[in-house]
N, C-alpha and C positions, 0 to 999 in steps of 0.2 A: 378429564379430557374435554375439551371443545373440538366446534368443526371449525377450520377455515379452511375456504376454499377448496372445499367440498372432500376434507382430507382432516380426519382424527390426531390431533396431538393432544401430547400432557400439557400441562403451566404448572407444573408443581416446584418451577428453578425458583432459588432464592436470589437469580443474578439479576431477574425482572418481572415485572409484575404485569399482568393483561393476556390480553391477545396473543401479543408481541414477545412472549415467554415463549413462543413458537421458534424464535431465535436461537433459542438452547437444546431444541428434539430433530434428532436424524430425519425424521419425516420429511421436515421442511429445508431444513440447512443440507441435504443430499438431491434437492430440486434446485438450489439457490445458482447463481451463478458464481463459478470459485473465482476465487481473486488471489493474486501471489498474495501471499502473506510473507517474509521472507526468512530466510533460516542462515544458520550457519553450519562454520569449517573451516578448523586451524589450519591451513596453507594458502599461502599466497601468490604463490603462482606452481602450476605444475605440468608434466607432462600428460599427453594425451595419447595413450592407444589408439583410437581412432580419429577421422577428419573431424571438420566444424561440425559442431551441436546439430542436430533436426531431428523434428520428432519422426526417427527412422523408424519404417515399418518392417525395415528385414530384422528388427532386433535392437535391443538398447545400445546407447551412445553413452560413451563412455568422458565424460568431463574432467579433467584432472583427476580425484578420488571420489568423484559423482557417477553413479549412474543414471542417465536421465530418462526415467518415467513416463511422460507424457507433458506434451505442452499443455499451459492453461491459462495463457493468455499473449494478445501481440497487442503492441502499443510501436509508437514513431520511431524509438529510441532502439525496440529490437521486442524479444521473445523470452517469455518467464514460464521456466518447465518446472514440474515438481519431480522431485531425483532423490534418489537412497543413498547414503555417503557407504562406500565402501569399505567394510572391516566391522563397523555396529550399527547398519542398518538403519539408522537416523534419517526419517523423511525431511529434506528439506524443502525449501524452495529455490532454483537459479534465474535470476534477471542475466542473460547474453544479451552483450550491445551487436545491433546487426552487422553483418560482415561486411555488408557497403561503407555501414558507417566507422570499421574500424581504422581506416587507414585515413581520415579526418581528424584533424589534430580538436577543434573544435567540442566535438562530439566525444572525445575519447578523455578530453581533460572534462564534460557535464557528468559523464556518466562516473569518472573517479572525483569528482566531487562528492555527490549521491552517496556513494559509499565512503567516503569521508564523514561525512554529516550523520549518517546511520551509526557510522561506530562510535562518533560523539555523543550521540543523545543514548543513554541507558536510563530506561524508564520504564514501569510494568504496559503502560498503555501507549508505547512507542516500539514501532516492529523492531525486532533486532536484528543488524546485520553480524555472522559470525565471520565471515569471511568473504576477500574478494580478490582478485588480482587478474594475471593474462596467462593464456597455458603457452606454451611453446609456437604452437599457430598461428598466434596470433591475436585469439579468443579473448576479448575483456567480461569478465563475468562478477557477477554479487553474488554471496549466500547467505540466505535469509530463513529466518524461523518462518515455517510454515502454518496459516492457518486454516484449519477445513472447516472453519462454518460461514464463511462466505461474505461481502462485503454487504454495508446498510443500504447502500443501492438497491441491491438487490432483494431484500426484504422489505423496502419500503413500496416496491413496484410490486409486488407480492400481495401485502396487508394493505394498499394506498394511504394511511395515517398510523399515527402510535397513540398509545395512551403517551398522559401524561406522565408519568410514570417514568417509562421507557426512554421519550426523550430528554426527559432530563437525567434519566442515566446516560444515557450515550453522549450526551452533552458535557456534564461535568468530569465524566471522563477523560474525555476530548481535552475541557478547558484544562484539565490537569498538566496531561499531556504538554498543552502549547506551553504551560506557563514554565514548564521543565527545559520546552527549547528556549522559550525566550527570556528564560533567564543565562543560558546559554549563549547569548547574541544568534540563536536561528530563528528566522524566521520561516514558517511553510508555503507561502502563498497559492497553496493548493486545497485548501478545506473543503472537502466537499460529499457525500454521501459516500461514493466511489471510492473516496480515499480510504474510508472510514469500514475496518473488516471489523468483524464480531467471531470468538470462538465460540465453539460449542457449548460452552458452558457460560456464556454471555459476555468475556471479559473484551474490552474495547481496544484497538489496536488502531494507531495513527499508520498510515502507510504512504507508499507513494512521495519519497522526497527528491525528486527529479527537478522542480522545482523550488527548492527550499534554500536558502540564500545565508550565508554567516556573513554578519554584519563585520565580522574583524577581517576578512578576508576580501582578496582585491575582487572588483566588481566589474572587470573589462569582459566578463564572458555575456552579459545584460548588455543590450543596446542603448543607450540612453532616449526617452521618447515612446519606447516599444513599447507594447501592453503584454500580457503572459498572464494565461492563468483561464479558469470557467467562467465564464462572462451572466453566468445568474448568480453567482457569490463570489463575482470580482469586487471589491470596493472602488471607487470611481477615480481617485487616486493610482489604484495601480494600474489602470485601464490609463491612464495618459502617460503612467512611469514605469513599468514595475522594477525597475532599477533604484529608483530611491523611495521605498517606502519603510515601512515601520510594522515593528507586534500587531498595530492595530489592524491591520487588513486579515488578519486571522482572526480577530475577535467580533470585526463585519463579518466574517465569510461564516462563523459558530452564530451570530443572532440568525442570517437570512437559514441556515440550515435548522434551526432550532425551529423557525417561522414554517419551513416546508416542511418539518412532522408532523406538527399539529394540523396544518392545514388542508396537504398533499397539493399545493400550488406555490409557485415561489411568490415574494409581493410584490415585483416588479418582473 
């Protein structure tokens, strides 16, 4: 056992080596901040017992064959609750697109993109989508493998740098990952610490493709001109495009994140 931050963990995981083996003990990953990981569920669209999704306090909400849990996080696009599939119990995760934005044609064809592209890439270090669709309501939702040890964001704000070690596991992971989408024609244009969960037992997880673009598919939902994406591991290309770029703006956005573990500053 070591201390960090002023809290006793093991490092005895074979998944990483350092400090940053703190990655893989409850201690640390039950302080972390959680991140959808995303899960799945064979139906495609279903009925709902009750109204729209929230994390209701008079009692759980019931989502197609979801019971939903507790929310654990909100983003532009809507709300990712973690929920139990009803009949075995299977914690997942659900991405809901928000209810403003359901009735936007827009926003309703990004977010089934998203889960178009999730169920394309099957990869160990690529989150899995099992399921998505609309319940009767009107509700557009994703279901994703769930992960509870928490996104590299939040362990890097944590520990402030990795060994060496460590980032170059998360890294080559990663690079795995990308080279699975883009040999796929996806590109993620979202590479970023945040995107990037870690389970419990260290294994790496690409997350977050809201963002993420098939090169074989048409490209009118991108403005052309428009920039999209984190502007400390945006590549400078996609800051004047992000409609026409390439693989490579993921393999920018992996050096500048490889550069912010070792150093806990970006270089620009």
């Amino acid at each position: 056992p070591v201390e960090i931050d002023g809290k006793i963990v093991r490092t005895d995981s074979p998944a990483l080596d350092g400090a940053t083996q703190a990655f893989t003990q409850d201690t640390i990953a039950s302080e972390s901040p959680e991140k959808p990981a995303m899960a799945a569920s064979p139906s495609k669209s279903a009925d709902e017992p009750s109204p729209a999704p929230a994390a209701s306090e008079k009692g759980p909400t019931i989502l197609g064959n979801y019971k939903l849990l507790k929310s654990i996080g909100k983003g532009g696009m809507g709300e990712v609750f973690k929920a139990q599939k009803i009949g075995d119990n299977r914690i997942v995760a659900i991405k809901v697109l928000a209810k403003e934005l359901s009735s936007k044609e827009s926003y309703v064809l990004r977010f089934e993109r998203e889960a178009r592209v999730m169920e394309k890439l099957d990869h160990p270090n690529i989150l899995g989508c099992l399921d998505h669709g609309k319940t009767t309501k009107g509700r557009h939702y994703i279901v994703m493998e769930f992960v509870e040890g928490g996104s590299v964001e939040g362990y890097l704000k944590k520990l402030g740098r990795f060994s060496v070690g460590d980032a170059l596991h998360i890294i080559l992971k990663t690079a795995y990952a990308l080279k699975h989408a883009h040999d796929g024609s996806m590109i993620h244009r979202d590479i970023k610490p945040d995107n990037i969960l870690l389970t419990k037992d260290g294994i790496v997880k690409v997350a977050d493709l809201g963002l993420a673009k098939d090169t074989e598919e048409d490209v009118s939902l991108t403005k052309t001109g428009a920039g999209a994406g984190t502007p400390i591991y945006m590549a400078p290309e996609q800051a004047r495009d992000v409609k026409h770029v390439n693989g490579q703006v993921d393999i920018y956005a992996l050096g500048i994140m490889l550069y912010v573990f070792l150093t806990s500053k970006p270089p620009f």
